[in-house]
PyMOL Python script that loads the backbone (N, CA, C, O; Angstrom):
from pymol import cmd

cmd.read_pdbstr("""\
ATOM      1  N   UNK A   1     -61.152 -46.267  39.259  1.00  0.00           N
ATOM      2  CA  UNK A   1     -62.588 -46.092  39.232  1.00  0.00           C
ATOM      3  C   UNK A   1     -62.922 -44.667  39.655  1.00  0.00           C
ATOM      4  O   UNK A   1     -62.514 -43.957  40.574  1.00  0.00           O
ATOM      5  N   UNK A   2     -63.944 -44.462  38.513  1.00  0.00           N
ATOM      6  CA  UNK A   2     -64.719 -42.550  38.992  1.00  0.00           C
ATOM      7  C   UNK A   2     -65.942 -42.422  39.811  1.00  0.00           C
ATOM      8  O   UNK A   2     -66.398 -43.475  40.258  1.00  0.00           O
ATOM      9  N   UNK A   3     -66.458 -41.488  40.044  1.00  0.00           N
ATOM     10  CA  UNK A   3     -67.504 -40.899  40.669  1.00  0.00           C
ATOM     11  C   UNK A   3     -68.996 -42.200  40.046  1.00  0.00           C
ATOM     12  O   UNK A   3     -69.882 -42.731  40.716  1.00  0.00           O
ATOM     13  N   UNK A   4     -68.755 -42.283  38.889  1.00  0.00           N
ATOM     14  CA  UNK A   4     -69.990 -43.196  38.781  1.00  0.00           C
ATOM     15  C   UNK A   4     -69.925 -44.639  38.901  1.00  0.00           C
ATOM     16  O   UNK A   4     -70.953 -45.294  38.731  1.00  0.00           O
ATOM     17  N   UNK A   5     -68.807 -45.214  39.181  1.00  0.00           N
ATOM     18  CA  UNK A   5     -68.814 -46.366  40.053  1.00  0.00           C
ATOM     19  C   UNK A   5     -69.593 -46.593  41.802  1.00  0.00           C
ATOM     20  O   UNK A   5     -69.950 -47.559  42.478  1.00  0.00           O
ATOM     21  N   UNK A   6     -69.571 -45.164  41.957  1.00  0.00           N
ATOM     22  CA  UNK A   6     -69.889 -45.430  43.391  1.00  0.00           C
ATOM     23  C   UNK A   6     -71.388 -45.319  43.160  1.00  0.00           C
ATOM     24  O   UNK A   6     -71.871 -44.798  44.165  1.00  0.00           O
ATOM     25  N   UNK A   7     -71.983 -45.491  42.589  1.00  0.00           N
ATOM     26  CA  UNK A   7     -73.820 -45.229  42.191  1.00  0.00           C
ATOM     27  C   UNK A   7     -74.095 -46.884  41.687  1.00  0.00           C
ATOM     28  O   UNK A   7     -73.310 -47.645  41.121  1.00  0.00           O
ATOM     29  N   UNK A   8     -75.463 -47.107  42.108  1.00  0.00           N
ATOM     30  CA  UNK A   8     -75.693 -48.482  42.170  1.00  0.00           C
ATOM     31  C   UNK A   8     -76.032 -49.033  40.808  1.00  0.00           C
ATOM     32  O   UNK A   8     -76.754 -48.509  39.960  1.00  0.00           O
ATOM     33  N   UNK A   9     -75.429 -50.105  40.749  1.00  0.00           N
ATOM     34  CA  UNK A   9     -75.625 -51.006  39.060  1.00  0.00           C
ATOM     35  C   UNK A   9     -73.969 -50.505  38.460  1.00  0.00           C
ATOM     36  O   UNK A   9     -73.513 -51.537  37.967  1.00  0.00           O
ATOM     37  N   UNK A  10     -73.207 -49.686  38.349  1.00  0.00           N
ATOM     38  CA  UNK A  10     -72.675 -48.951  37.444  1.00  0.00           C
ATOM     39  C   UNK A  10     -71.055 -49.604  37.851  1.00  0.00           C
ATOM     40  O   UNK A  10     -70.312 -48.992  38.618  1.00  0.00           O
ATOM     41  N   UNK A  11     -70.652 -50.968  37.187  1.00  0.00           N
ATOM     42  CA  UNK A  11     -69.182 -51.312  37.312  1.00  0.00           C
ATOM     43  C   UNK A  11     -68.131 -50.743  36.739  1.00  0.00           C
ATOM     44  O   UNK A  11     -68.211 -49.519  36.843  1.00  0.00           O
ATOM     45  N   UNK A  12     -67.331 -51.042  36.267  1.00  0.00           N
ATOM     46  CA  UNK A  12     -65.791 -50.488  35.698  1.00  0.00           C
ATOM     47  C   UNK A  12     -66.483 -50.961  34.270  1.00  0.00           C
ATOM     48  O   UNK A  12     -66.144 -49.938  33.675  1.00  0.00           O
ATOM     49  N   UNK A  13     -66.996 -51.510  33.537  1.00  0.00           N
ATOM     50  CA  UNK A  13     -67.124 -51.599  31.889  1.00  0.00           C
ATOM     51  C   UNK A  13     -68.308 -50.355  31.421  1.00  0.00           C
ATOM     52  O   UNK A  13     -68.399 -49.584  30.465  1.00  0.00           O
ATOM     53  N   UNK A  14     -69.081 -50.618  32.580  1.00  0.00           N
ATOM     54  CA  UNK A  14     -70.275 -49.584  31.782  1.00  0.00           C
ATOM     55  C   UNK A  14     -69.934 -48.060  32.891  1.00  0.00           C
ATOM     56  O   UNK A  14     -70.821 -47.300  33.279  1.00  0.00           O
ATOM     57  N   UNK A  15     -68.834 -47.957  33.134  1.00  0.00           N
ATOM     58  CA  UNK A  15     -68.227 -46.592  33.948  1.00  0.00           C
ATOM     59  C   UNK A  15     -67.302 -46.165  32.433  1.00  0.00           C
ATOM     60  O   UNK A  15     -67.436 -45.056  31.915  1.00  0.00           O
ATOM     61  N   UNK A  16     -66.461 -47.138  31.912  1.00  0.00           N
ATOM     62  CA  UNK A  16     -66.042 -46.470  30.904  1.00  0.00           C
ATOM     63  C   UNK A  16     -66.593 -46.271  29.760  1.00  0.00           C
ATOM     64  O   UNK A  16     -66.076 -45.686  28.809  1.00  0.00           O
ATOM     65  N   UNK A  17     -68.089 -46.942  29.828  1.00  0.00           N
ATOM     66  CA  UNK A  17     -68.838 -46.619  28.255  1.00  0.00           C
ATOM     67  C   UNK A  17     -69.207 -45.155  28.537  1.00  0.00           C
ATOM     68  O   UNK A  17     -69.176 -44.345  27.610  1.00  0.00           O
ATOM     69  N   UNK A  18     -69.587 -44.744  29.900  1.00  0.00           N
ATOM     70  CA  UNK A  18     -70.507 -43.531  30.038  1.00  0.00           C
ATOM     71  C   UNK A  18     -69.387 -42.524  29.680  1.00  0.00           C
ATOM     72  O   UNK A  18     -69.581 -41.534  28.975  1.00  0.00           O
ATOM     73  N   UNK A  19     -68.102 -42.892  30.273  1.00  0.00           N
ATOM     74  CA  UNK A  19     -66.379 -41.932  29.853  1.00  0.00           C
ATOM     75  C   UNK A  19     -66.528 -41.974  28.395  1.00  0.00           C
ATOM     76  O   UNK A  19     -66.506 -40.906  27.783  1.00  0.00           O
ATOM     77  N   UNK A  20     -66.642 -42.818  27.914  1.00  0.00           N
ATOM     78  CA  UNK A  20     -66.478 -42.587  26.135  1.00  0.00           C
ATOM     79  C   UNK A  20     -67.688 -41.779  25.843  1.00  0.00           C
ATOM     80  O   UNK A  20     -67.353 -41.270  24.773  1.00  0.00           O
ATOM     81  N   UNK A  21     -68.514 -41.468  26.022  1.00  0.00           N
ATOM     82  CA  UNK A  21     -69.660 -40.331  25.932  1.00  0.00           C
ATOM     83  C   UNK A  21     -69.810 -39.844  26.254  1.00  0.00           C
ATOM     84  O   UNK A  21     -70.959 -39.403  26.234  1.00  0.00           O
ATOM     85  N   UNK A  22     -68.590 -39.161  27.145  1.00  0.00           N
ATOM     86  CA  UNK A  22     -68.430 -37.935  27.732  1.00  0.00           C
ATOM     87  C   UNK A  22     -69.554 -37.835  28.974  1.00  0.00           C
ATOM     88  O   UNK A  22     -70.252 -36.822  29.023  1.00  0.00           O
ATOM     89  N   UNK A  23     -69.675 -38.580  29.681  1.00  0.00           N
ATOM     90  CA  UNK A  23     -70.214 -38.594  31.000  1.00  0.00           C
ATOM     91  C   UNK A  23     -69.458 -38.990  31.969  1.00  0.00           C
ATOM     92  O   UNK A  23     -69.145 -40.173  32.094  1.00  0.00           O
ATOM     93  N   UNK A  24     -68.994 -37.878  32.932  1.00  0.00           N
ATOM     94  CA  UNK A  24     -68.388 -38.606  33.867  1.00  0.00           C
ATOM     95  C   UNK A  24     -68.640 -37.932  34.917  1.00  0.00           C
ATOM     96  O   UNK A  24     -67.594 -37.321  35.137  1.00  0.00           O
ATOM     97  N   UNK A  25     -69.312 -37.692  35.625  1.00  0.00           N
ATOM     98  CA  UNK A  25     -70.293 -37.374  36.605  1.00  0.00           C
ATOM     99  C   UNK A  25     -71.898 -37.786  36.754  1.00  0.00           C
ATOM    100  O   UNK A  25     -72.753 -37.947  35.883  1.00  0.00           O
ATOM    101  N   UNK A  26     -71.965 -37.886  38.102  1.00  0.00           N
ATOM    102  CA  UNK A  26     -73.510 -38.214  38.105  1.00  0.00           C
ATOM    103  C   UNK A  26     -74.319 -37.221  37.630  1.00  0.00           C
ATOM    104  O   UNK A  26     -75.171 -37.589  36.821  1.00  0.00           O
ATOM    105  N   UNK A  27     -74.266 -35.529  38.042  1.00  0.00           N
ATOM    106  CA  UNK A  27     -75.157 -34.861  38.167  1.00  0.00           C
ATOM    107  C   UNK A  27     -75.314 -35.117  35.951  1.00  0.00           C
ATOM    108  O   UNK A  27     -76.464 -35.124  35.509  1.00  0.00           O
ATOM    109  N   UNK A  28     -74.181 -35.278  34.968  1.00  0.00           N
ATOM    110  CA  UNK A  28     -74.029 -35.325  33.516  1.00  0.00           C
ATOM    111  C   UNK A  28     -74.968 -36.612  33.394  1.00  0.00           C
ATOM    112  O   UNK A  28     -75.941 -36.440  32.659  1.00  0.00           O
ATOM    113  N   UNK A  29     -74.842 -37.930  34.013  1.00  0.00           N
ATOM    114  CA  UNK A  29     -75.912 -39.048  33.855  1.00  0.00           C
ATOM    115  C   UNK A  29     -77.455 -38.501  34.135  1.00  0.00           C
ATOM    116  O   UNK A  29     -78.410 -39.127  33.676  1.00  0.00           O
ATOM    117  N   UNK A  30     -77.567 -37.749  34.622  1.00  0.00           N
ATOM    118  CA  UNK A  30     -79.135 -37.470  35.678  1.00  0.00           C
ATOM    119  C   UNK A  30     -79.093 -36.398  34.445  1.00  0.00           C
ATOM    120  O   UNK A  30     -79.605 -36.906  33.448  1.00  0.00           O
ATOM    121  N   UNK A  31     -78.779 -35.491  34.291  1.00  0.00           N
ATOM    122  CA  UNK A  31     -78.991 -34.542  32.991  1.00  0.00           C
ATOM    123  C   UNK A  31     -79.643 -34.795  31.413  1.00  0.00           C
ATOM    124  O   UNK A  31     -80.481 -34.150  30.784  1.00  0.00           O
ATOM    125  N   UNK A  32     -78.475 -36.657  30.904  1.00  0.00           N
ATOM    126  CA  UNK A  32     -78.966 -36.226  29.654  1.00  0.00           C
ATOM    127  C   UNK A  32     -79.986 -37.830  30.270  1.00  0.00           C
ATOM    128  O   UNK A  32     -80.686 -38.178  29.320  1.00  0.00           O
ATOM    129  N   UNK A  33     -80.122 -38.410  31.020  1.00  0.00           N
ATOM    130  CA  UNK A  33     -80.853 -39.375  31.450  1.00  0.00           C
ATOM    131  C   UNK A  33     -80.730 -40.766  31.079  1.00  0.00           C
ATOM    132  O   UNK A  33     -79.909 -40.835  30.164  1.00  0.00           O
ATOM    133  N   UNK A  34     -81.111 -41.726  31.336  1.00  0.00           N
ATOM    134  CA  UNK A  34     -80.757 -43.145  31.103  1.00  0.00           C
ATOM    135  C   UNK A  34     -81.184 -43.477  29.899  1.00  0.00           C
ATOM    136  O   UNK A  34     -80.556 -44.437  29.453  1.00  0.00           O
ATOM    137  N   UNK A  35     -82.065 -43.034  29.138  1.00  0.00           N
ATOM    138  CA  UNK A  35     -82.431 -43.475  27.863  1.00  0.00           C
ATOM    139  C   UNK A  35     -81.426 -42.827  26.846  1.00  0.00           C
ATOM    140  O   UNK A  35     -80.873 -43.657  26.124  1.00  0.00           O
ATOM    141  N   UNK A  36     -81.091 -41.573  26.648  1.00  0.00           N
ATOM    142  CA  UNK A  36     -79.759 -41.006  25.971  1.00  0.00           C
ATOM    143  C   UNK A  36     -78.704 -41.602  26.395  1.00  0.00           C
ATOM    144  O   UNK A  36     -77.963 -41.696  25.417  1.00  0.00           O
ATOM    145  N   UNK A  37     -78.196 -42.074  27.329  1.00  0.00           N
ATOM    146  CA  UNK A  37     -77.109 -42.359  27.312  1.00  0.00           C
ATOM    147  C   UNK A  37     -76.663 -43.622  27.257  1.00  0.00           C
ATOM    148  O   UNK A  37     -75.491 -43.971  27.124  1.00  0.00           O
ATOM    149  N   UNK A  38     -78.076 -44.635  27.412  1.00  0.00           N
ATOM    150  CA  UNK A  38     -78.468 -46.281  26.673  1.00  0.00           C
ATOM    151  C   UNK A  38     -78.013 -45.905  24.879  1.00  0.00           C
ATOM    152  O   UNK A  38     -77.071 -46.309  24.196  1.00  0.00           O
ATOM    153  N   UNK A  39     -79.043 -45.060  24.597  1.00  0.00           N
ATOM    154  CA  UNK A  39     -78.756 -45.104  22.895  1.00  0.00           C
ATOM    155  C   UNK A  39     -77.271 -44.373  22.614  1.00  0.00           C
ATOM    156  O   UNK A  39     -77.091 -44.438  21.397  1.00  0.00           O
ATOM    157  N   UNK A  40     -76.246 -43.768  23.196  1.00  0.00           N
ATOM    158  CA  UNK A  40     -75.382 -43.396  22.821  1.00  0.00           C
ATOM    159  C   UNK A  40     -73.922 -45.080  23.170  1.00  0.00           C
ATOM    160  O   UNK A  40     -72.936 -45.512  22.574  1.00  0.00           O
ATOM    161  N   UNK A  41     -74.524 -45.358  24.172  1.00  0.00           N
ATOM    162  CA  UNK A  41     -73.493 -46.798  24.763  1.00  0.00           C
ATOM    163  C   UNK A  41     -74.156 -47.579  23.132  1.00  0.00           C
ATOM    164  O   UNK A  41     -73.432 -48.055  22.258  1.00  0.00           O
ATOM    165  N   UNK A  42     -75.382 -47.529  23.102  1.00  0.00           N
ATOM    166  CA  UNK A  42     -75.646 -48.830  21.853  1.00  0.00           C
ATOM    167  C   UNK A  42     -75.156 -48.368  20.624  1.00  0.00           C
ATOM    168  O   UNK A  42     -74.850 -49.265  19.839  1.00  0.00           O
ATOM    169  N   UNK A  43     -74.976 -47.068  20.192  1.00  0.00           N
ATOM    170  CA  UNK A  43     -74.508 -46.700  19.329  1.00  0.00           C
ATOM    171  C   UNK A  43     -72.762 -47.244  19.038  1.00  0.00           C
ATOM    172  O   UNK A  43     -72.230 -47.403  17.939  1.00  0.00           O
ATOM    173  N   UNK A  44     -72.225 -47.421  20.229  1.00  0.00           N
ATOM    174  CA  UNK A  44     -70.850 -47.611  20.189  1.00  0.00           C
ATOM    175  C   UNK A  44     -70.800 -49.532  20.685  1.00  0.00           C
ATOM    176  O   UNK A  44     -69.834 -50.289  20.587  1.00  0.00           O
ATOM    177  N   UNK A  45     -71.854 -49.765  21.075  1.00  0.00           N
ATOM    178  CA  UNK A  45     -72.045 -51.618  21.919  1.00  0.00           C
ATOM    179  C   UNK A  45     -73.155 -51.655  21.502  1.00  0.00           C
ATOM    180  O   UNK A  45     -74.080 -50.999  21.981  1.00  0.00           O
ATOM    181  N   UNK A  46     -73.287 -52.808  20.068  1.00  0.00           N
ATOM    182  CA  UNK A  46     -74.419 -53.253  19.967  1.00  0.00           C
ATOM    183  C   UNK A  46     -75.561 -54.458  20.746  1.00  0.00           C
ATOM    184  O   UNK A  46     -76.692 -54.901  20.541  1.00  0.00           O
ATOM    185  N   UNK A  47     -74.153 -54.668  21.994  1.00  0.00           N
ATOM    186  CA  UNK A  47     -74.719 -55.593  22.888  1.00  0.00           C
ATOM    187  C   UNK A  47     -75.576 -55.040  24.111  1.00  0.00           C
ATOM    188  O   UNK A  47     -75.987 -55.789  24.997  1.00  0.00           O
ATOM    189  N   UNK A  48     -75.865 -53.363  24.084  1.00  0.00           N
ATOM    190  CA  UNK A  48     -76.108 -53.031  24.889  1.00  0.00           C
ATOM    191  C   UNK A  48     -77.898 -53.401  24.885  1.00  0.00           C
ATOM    192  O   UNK A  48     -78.686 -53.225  23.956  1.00  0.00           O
ATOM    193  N   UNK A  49     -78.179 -53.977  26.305  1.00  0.00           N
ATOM    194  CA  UNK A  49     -79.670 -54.972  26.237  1.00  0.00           C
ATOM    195  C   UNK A  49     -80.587 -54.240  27.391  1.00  0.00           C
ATOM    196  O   UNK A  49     -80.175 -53.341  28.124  1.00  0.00           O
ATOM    197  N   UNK A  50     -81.744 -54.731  27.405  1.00  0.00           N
ATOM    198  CA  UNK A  50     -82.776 -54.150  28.404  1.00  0.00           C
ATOM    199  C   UNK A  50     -82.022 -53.634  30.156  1.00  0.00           C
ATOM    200  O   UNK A  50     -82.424 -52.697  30.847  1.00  0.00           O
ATOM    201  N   UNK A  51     -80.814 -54.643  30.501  1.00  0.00           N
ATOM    202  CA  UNK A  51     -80.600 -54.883  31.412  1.00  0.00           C
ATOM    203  C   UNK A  51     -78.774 -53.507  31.400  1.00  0.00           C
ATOM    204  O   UNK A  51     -78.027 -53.083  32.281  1.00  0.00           O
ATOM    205  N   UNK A  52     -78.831 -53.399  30.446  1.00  0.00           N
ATOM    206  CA  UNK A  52     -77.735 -52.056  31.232  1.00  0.00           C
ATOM    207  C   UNK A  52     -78.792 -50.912  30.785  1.00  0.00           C
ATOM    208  O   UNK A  52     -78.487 -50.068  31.627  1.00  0.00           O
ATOM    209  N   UNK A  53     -79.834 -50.310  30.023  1.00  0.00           N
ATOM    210  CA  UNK A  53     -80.771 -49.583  30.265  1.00  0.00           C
ATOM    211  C   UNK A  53     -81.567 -49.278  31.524  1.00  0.00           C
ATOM    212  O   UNK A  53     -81.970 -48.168  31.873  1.00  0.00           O
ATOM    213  N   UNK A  54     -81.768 -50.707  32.296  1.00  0.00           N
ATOM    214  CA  UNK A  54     -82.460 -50.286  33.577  1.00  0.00           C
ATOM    215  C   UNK A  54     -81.493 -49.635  34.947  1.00  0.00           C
ATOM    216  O   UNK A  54     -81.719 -48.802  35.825  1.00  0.00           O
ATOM    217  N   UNK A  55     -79.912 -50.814  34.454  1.00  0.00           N
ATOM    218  CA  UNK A  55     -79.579 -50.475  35.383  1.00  0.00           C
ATOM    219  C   UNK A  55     -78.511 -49.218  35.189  1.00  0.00           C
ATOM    220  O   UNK A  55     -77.592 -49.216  36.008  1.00  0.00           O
ATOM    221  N   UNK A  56     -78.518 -48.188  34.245  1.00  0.00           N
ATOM    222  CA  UNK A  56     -78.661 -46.730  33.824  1.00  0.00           C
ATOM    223  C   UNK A  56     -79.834 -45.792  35.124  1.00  0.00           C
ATOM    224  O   UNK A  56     -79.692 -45.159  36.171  1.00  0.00           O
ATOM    225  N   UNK A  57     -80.866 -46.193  34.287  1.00  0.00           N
ATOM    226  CA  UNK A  57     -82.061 -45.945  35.305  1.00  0.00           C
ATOM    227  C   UNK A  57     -81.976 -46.075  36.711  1.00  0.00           C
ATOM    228  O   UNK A  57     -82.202 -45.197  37.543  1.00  0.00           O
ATOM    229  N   UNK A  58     -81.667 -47.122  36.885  1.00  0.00           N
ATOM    230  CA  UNK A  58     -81.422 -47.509  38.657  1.00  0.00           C
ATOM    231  C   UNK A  58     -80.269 -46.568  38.951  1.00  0.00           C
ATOM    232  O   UNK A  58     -80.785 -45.755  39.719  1.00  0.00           O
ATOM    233  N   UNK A  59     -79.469 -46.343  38.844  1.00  0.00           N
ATOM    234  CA  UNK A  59     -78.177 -45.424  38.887  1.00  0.00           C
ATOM    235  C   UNK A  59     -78.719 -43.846  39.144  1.00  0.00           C
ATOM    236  O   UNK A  59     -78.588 -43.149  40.150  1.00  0.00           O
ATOM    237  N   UNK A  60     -79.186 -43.633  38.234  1.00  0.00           N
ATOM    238  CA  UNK A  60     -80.049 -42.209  38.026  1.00  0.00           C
ATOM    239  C   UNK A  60     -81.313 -42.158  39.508  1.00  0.00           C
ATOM    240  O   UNK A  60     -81.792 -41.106  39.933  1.00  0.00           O
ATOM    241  N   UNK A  61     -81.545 -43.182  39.918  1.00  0.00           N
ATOM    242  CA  UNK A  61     -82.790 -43.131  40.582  1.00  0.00           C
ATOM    243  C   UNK A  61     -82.159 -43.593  42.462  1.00  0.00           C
ATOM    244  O   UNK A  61     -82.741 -43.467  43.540  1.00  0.00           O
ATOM    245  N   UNK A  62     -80.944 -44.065  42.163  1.00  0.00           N
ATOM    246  CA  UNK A  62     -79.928 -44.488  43.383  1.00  0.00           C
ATOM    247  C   UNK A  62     -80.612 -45.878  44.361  1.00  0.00           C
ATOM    248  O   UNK A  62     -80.550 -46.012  45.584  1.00  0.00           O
ATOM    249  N   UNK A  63     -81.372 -46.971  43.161  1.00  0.00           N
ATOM    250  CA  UNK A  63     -81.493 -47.727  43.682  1.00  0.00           C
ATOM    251  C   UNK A  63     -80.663 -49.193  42.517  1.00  0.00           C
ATOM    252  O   UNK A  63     -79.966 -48.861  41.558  1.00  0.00           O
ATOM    253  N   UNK A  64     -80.896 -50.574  42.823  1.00  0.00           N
ATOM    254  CA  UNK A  64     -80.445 -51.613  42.338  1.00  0.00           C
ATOM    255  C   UNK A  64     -81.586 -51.931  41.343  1.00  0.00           C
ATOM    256  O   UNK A  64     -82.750 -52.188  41.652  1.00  0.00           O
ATOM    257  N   UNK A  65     -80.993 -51.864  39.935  1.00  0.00           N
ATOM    258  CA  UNK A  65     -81.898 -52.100  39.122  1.00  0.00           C
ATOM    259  C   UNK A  65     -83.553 -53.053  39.471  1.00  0.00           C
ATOM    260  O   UNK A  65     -84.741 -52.788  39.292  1.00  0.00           O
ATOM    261  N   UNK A  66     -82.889 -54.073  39.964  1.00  0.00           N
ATOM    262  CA  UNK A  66     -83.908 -54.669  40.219  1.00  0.00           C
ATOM    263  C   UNK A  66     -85.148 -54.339  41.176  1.00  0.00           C
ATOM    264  O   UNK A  66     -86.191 -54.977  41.318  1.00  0.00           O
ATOM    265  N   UNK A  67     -84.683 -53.018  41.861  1.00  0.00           N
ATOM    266  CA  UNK A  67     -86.333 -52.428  42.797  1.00  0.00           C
ATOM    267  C   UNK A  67     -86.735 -51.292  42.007  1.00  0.00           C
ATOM    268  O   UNK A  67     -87.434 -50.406  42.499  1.00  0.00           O
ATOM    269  N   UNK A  68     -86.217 -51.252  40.456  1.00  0.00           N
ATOM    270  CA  UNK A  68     -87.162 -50.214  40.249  1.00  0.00           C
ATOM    271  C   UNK A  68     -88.724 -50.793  39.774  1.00  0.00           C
ATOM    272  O   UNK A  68     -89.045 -51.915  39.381  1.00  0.00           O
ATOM    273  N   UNK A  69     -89.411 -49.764  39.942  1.00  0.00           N
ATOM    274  CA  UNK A  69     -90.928 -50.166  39.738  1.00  0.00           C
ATOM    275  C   UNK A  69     -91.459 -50.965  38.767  1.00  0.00           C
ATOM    276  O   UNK A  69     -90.846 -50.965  37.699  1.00  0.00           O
ATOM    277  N   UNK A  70     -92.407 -51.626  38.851  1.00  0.00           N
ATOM    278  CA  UNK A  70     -92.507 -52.446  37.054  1.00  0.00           C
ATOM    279  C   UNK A  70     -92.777 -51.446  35.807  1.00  0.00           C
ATOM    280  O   UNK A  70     -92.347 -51.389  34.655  1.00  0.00           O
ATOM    281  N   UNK A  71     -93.924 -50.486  36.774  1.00  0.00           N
ATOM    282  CA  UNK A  71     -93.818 -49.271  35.201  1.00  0.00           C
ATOM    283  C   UNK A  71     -93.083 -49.101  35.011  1.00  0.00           C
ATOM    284  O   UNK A  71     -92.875 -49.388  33.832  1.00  0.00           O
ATOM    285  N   UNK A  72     -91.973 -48.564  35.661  1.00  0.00           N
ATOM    286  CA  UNK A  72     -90.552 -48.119  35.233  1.00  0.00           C
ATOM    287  C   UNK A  72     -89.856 -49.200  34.514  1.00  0.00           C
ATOM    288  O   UNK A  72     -89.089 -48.880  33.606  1.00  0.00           O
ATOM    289  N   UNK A  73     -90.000 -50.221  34.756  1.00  0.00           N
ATOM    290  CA  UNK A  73     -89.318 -51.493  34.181  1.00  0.00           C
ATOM    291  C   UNK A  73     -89.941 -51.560  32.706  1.00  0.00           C
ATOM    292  O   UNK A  73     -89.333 -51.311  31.665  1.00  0.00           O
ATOM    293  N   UNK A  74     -91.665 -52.060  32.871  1.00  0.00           N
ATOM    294  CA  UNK A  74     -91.983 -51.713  31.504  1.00  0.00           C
ATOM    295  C   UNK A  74     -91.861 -50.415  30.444  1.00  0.00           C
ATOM    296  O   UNK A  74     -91.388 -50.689  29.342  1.00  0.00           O
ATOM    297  N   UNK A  75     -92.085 -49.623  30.587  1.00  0.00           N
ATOM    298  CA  UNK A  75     -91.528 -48.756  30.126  1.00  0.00           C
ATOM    299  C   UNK A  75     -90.476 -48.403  29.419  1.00  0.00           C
ATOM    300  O   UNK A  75     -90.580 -47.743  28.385  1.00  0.00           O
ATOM    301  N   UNK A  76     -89.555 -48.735  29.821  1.00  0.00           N
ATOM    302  CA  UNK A  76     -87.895 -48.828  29.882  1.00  0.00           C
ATOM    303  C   UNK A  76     -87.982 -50.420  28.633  1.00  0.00           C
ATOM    304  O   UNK A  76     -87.230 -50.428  27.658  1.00  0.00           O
ATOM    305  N   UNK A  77     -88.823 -51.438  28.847  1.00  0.00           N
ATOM    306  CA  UNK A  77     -88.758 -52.189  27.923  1.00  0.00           C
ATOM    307  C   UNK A  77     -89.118 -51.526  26.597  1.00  0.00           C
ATOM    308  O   UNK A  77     -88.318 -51.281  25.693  1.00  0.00           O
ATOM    309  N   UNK A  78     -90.323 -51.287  26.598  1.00  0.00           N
ATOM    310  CA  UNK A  78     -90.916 -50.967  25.595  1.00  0.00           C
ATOM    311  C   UNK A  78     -89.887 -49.736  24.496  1.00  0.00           C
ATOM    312  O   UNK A  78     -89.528 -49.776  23.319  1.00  0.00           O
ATOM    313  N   UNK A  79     -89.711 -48.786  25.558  1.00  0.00           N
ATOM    314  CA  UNK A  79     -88.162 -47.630  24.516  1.00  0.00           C
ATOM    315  C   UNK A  79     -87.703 -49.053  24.262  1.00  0.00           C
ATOM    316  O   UNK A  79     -88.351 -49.698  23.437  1.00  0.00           O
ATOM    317  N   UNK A  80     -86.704 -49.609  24.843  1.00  0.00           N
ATOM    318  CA  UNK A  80     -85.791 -50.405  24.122  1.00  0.00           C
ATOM    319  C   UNK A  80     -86.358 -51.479  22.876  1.00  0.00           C
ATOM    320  O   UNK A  80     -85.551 -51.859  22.028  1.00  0.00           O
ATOM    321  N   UNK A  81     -87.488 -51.838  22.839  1.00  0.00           N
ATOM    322  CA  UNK A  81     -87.546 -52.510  21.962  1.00  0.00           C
ATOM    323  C   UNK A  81     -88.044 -51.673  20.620  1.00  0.00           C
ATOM    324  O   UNK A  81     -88.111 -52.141  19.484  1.00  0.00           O
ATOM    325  N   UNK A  82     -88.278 -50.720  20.906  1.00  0.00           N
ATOM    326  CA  UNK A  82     -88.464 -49.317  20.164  1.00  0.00           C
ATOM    327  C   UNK A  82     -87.655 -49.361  18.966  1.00  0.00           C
ATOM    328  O   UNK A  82     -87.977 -49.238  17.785  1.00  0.00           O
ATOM    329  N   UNK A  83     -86.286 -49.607  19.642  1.00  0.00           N
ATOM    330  CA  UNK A  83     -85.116 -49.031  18.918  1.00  0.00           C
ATOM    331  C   UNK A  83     -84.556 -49.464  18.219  1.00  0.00           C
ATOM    332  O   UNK A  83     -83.745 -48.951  17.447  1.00  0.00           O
ATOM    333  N   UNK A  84     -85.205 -51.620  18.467  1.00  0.00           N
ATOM    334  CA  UNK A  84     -84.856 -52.541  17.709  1.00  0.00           C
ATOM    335  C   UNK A  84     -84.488 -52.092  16.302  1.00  0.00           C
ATOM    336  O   UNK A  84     -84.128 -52.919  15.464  1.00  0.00           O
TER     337      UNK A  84
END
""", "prot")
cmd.dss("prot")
cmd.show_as("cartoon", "prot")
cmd.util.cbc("prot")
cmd.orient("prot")
């Protein structure tokens, strides 16, 4: 396990999606941000769902998906269903 395992939400499956897209540092997650690097994981996992998008976001923001804000939550829905 790398540097972005230790950031909250972020296990060993979606640590190696961010490695296959050439992210492997936090300050590279916080750069191209949770919504680029949602559509680059879905590009390669079409299973990728509302719930590894937020908790992208939560990672980036250094809390547990689940306390981020509801705007932030809605929000974060709405891109994703965007993309449907």
């Amino acid at each position: 396990m790398g540097e972005l395992s230790k950031l909250p939400n972020i296990g060993i499956k979606l640590e190696e999606q961010l490695n296959e897209i050439g992210i492997n540092t936090t300050e590279q997650l916080k750069k191209v941000g949770s919504r680029q690097a949602w559509l680059e994981i879905k590009a390669n996992d079409s299973s990728a769902c509302i719930n590894r998008l937020c908790a992208l976001e939560g990672a980036i923001q250094g809390v547990r998906w689940h306390s981020l804000s509801e705007e932030i939550k809605s929000e974060l829905k709405e891109f994703c269903n965007s993309v449907k």
